[in-house]
C-alpha positions as CSV (number, residue, x, y, z in Angstrom):
1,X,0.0,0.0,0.0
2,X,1.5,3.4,-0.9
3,X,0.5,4.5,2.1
4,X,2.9,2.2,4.0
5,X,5.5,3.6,1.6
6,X,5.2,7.0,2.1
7,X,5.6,6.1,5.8
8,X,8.8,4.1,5.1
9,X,10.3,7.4,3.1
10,X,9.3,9.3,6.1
11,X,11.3,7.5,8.1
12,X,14.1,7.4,6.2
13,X,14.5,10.8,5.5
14,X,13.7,11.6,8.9
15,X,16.3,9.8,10.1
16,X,18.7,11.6,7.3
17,X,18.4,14.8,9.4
18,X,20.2,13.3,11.9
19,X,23.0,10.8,10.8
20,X,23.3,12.2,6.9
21,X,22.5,9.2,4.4
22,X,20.7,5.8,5.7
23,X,22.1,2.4,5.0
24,X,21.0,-0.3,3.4
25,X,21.0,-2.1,6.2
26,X,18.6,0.7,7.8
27,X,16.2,1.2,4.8
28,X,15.5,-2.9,5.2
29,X,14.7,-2.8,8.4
30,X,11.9,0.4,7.8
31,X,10.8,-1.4,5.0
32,X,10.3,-4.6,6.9
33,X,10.6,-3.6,10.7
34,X,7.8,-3.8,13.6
35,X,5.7,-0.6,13.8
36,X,3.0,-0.2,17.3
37,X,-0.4,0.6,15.7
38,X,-3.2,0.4,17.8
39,X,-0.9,-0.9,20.7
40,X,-0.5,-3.5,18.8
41,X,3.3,-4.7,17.2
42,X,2.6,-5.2,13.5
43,X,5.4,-5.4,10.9
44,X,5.7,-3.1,8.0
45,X,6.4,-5.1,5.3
46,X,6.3,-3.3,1.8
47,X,6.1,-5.4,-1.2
48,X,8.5,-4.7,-4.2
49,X,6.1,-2.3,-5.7
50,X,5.9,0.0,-2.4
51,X,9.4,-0.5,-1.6
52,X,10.5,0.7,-5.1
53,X,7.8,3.8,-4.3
54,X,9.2,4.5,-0.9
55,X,12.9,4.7,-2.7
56,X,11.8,6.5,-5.6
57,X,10.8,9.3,-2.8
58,X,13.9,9.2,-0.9
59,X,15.8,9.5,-3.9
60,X,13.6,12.3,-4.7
61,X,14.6,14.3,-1.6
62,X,18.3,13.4,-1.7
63,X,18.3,14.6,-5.3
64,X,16.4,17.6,-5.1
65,X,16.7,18.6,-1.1
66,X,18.3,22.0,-1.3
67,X,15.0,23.3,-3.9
68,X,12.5,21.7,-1.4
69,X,14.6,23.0,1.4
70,X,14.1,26.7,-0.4
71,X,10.2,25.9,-1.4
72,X,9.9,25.4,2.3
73,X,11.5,28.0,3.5
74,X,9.7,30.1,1.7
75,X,6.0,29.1,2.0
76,X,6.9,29.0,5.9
77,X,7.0,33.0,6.3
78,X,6.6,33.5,9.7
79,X,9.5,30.5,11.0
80,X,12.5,30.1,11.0
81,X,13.5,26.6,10.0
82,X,14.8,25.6,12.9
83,X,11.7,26.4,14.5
84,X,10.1,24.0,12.3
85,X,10.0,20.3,14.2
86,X,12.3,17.6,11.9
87,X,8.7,15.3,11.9
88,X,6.8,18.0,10.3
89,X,9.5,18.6,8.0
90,X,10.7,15.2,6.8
91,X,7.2,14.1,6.2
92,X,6.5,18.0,4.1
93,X,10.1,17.4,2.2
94,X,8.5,13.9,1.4
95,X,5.3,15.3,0.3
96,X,6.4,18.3,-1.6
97,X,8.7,15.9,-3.5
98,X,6.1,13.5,-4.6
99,X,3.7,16.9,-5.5
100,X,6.2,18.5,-7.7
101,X,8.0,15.1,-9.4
102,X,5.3,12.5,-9.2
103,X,2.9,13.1,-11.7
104,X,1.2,9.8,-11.3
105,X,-0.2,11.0,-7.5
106,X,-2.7,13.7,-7.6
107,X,-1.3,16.1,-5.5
108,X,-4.4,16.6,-2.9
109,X,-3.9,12.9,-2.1
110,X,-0.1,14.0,-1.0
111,X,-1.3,16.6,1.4
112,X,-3.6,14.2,3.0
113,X,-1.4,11.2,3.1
114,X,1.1,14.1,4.7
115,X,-1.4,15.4,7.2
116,X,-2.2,11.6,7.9
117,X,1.8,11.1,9.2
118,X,1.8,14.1,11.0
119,X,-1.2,13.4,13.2
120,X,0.5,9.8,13.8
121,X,3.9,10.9,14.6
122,X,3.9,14.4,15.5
123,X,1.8,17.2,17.5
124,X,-1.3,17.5,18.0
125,X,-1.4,21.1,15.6
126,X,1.4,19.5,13.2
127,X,-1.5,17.6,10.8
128,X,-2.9,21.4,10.6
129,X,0.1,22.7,9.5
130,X,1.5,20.0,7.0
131,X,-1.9,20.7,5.4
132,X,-1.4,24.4,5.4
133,X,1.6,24.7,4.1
134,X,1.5,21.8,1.3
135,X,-1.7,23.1,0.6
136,X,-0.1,26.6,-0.5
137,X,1.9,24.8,-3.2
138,X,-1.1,22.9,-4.6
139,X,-3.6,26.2,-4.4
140,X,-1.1,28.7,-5.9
């Protein structure tokens, strides 16, 4: 399910902000690692189809990171990147990739697949926000 890719790319870029580029050794284990949903373990196991889709974003934003890292800047006015939390803007550099470079996703479904990750792993006002901002890009 894309959806579970998108996650996986979230992940993995997330986790870029930190220690630079992920190993392979790292990218299996978010594409086939234990996840708590509903406090419940499941695993997260994408099949080749999503795993190619969750590396075709990541290579997305590894490619194109310093544009989406200007878009963002930009459409975020009133704060200073480093105001912004590194959830909100992993899963936004995710989205705004697949919005501009994915023609095969309509772009509303990437702001609510984005809203969707931030109201799982981030603040309570984060959802608002993704969907704010990525909104911008897709109504101007």
């Amino acid at each position: 399910m894309r959806s579970d890719a998108r996650e996986a790319a979230f992940k993995i870029i997330y986790s870029e902000q930190f220690s630079g580029d992920a190993t392979a050794a790292f990218k299996r284990s978010v594409y086939g690692g234990t996840y708590t949903k509903n406090d419940k373990n499941e695993k997260l196991t994408l099949g080749e189809e999503d795993m190619a889709f969750a590396e075709r974003l990541v290579a997305l934003v590894g490619k194109h990171r310093e544009e989406l890292n200007a878009l963002l800047t930009e459409k975020i006015e009133r704060f200073s990147e480093h105001r912004i939390y590194k959830i909100d803007k992993a899963i936004m550099l995710v989205a705004l990739a697949e919005i501009l470079y994915c023609q095969d996703v309509p772009p509303v479904v990437s702001v609510s697949e984005a809203a969707a990750l931030a109201r799982k792993y981030s603040t309570e006002n984060s959802a608002g926000f993704v969907n704010g901002v990525l909104g911008g890009f897709i109504n101007s």
